[in-house]
N, C-alpha and C positions, 0 to 999 in steps of 0.2 A: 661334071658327069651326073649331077642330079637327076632325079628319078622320080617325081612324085606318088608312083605307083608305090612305093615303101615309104613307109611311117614307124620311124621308130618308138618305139614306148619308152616314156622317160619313168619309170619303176625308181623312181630315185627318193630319200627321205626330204628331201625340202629341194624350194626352187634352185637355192646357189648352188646345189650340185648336178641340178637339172641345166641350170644356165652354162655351167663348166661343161659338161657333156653336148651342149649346143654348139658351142666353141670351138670345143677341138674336133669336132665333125662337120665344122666351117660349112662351105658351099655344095658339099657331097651329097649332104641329105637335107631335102626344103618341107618336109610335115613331118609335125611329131603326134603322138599321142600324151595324155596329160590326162593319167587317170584319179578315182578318190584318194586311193594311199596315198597321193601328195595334196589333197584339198586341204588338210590343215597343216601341210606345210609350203603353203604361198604357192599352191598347181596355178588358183585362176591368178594372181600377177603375174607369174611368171609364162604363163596362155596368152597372156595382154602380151607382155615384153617382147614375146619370141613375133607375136603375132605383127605388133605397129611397128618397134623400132630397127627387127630381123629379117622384117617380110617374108615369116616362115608362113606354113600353113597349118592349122590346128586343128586336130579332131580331142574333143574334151569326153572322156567317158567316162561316165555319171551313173548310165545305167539308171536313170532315172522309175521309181514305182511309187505311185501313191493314187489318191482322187482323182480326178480330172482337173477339179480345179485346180488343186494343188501344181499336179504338174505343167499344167498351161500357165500357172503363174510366175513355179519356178525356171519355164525355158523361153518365157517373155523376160526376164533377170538376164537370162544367160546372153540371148540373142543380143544383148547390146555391145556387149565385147565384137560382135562381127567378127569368132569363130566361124568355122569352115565344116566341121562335124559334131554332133552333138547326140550319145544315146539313150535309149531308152526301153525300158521293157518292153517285148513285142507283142504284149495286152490290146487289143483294137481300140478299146476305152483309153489306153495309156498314148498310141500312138496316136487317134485324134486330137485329144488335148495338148498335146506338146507340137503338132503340126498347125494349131489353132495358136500357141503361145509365139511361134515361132514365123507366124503370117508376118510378109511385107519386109523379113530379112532373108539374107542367100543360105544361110545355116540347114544343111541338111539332117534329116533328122533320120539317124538308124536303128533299125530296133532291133533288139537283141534275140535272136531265135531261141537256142541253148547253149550257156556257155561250154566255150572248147573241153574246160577243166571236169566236165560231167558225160559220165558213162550210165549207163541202164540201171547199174546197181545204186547210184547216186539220186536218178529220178524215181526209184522205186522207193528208197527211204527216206526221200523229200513227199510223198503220197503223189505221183506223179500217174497222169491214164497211162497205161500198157501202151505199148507198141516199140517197134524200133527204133534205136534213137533219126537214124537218118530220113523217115516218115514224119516222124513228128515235128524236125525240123522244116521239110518242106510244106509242111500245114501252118505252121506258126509261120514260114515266110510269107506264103499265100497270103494269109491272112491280115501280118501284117499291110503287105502291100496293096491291098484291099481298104484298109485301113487309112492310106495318104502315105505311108512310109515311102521315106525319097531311096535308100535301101535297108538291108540287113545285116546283119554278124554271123558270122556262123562260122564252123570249120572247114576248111580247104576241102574237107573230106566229103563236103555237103557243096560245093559251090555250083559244081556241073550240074546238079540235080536242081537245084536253086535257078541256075541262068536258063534251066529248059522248062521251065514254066512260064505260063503264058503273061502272067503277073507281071515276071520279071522284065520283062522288056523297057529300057528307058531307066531301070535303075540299077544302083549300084550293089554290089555285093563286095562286105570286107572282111578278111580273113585274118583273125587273128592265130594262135595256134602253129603255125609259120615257123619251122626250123631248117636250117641251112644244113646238108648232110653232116654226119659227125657229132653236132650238136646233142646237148642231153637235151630231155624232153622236159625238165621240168616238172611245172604240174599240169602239164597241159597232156591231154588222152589225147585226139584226135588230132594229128598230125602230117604234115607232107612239106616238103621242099618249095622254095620260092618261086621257081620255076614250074612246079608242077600245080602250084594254086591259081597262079596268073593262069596258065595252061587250061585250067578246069572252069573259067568264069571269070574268077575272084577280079576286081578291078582295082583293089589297092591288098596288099599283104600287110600286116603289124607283127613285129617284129624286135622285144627289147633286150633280156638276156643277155640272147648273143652275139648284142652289139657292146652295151652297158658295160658288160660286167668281164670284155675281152678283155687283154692284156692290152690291146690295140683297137680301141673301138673305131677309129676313122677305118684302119686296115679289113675291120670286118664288114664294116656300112660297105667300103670299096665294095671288097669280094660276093656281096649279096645282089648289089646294085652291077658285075658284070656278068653275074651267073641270070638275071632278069630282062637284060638287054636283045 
């Protein structure tokens, strides 16, 4: 009953608990997420593993920011794993260099608009420009996509507004932030149901929590994956 539209986040301390969580979630779920919290505990082997010997599908988030060169050079590194998603700041400087590292492989490159975990009060004591958060998300996507971005990140909350720009056509939008009703929120602000992010745009949902950390994570992957169908 896989779904590639769901991608679970492996939020996990090292790959062997990532790889155990791939396991008992067998054939249900075919792309994960493999974000930095697990970089220094074996994400990218464990990105490779899931990716050649699984035939999963990988989106690696990295969130990459730095020079241009820099990051042209670190997602020319990446690209050789022949990962599936790969992101990065939705800086225009940031997204051309990493769209330039990342020439001649299939690796999509998504830029990060603002993340889910940040509210007004957050961009205001980061010295962030004024405006609404859900404006300045659909400028940063613009832009990105202006930029070469194949799509963006954003919250469920922003997708619809996202997929009605003219930009957006042809790319993707993914939606982290994603919780199933009942669900705690976590640290994530900007929220909606699985059903209601796909509903709004969103072309893949991320999703780890409350899968991860269920009593029964195959039972919850199930229950998200028919609440999507």
């Amino acid at each position: 009953m896989s779904d590639d539209r769901l991608i679970v986040a492996i939020d996990l301390p090292n790959a062997l608990e990532g790889l155990q969580l791939a396991e008992t979630l067998g054939d249900d779920v075919s792309f994960y997420k493999i974000g930095l919290g697990m970089l220094t505990g074996g994400g990218l082997a464990l990105a490779n593993e899931l990716k050649q010997e699984h035939g999963k599908r990988i989106f690696l988030d990295m969130k990459l920011f730095d020079i241009g060169a820099t990051v042209e050079n670190a997602v020319r590194g990446l690209a050789q794993f022949d990962l599936d998603f790969l992101t990065v700041h939705g800086d225009p400087h940031v997204v051309r260099a990493a769209k330039q590292g990342a020439a001649g492989k299939d690796m999509k490159i998504l830029a990060v608009t603002i993340l889910t975990s940040l509210d007004r009060d957050d961009l205001d004591a980061g010295l962030m420009k004024p405006g609404d958060v859900p404006d300045l998300v659909g400028e940063r996507a613009a832009r990105a996509f202006e930029a070469g971005a194949d799509g963006v990140i954003a919250s469920p909350q922003e997708a619809a507004m996202i997929r009605a720009l003219p930009e957006a056509s042809g790319r993707l939008i993914v939606t982290p932030g994603v919780r199933p009703a009942g669900a705690a929120l976590g640290d994530q602000k900007r929220v909606a149901t699985p059903a209601q992010a796909l509903k709004d745009g969103a072309d893949h949902i991320v999703v780890g929590r409350p899968v991860w950390a269920a009593e029964d994570p195959a039972a919850a992957a199930r229950a998200i994956l028919s609440e999507i169908a």
